[in-house]
C-alpha positions in Angstrom: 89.2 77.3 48.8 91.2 74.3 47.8 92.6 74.0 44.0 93.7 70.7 42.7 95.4 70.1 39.3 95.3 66.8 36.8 96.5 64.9 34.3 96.1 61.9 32.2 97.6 60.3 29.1 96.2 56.9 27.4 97.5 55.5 23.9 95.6 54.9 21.2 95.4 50.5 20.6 92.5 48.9 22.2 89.4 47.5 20.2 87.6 49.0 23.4 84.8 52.0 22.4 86.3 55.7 22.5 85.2 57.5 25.6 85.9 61.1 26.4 84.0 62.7 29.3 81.5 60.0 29.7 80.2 60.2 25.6 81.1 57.6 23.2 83.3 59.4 20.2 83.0 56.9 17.2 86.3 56.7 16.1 87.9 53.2 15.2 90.1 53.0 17.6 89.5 53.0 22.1 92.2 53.5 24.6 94.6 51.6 26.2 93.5 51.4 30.1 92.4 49.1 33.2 89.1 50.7 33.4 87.3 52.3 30.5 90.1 54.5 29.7 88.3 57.9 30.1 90.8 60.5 29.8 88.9 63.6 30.7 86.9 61.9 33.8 90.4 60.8 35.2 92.1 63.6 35.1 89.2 65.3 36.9 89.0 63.1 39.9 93.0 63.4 40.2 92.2 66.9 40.7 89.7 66.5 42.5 91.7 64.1 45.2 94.7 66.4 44.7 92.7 69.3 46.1 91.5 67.6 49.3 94.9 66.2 49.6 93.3 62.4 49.7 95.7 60.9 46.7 95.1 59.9 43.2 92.8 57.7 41.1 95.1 55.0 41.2 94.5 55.1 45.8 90.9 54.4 45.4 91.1 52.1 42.4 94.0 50.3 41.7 94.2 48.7 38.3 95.8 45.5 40.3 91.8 45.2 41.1 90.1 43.4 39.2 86.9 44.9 40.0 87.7 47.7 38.3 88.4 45.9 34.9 86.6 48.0 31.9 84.5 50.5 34.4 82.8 53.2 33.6 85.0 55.9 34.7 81.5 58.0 35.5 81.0 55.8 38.0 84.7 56.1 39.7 83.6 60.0 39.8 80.8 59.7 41.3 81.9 57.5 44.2 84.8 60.4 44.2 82.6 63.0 44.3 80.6 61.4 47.8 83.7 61.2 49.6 84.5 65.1 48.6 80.9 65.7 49.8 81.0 63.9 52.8 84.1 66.4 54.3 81.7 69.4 53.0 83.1 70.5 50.0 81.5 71.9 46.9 82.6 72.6 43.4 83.5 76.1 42.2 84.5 75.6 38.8 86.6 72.7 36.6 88.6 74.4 33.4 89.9 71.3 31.4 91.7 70.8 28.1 91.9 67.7 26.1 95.1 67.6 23.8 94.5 65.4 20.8 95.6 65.3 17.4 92.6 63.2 16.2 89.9 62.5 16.6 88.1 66.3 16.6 86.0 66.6 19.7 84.4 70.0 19.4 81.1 68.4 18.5 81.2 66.6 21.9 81.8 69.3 24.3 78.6 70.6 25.3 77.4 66.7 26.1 80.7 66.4 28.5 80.0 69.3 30.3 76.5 67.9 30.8 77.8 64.6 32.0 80.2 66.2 34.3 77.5 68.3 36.0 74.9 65.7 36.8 78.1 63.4 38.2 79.0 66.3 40.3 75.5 68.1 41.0 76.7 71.2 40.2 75.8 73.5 36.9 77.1 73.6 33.4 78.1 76.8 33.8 81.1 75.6 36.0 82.6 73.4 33.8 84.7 74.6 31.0 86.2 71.9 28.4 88.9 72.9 26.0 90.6 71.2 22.8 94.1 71.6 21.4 96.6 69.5 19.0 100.0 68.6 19.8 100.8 70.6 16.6 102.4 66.8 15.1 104.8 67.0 17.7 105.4 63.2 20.2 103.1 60.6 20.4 99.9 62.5 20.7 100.8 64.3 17.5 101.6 61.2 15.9 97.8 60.3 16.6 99.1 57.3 19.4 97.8 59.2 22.3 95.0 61.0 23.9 96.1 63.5 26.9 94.0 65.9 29.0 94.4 68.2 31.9 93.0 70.4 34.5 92.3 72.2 37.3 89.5 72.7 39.8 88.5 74.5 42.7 86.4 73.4 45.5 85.0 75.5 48.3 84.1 74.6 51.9 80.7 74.7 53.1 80.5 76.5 56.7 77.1 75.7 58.9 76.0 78.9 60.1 76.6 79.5 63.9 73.5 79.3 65.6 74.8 80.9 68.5 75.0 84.2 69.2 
């Protein structure tokens, strides 16, 4: 088993569309980021590369690249979640928590976790996603940022031996 933690923190500012987990949140203002600024999805594929030991977001898509400009943060999972594949790994569970003084993202939940288990093939029963303020306390209590972190685990896949 391999266990890999992250975390991500984006201000508020941009005239960009809100997106948390891969679901637009109408809310009038986006985040400040290189790519589309998804919080949640960041901090999972930081996790993600943390637990295989291959880096962070920033290795695989540097916001020098303009390629990356505005991207769908989805897709940046996905292409994360191949190269996890391809050294025979498999999800065991994700446990997240988004801190956030506004906007309210309880009614949003249950269509992250979906998102997150078709990117990652797995089911929705491994993905647990959690809300909490900052209480009014620093930026993100002062409603300037969005911050989120999390852990997963990921468990090897063994080919049985044929040989006996």
């Amino acid at each position: 088993m391999k266990i890999g933690y992250g975390f991500d923190l984006h201000p508020f500012g941009s005239n960009k569309p809100l997106i948390i987990g891969g679901v637009l949140i109408p809310y009038p203002k986006g985040l400040i980021a290189h790519s589309n600024g998804d919080v949640l999805i960041h901090t999972i594929i930081d996790a993600l590369l943390g637990a295989v030991s291959m880096g962070d977001i920033g290795t695989f898509f540097p916001s020098s690249n303009i390629k990356y400009k505005n991207i769908d943060s989805r897709i940046l999972l996905r292409d994360i979640w191949k190269k996890i594949q391809t050294i025979n790994y498999y999800l065991s569970n994700i446990d997240i928590t988004i801190i956030t003084e506004s906007p309210n993202i309880s009614s949003y939940v249950f269509l992250m976790r979906s998102n997150l288990a078709s990117d990652l093939s797995t089911k929705i029963d491994n993905i647990s996603i959690k809300a909490t303020t900052a209480k009014k306390i620093g930026s993100i209590g002062r409603k300037e940022a969005i911050a989120c972190q999390g852990v997963v685990m990921l468990v090897k896949k063994y080919k049985k031996n044929l040989l006996r």
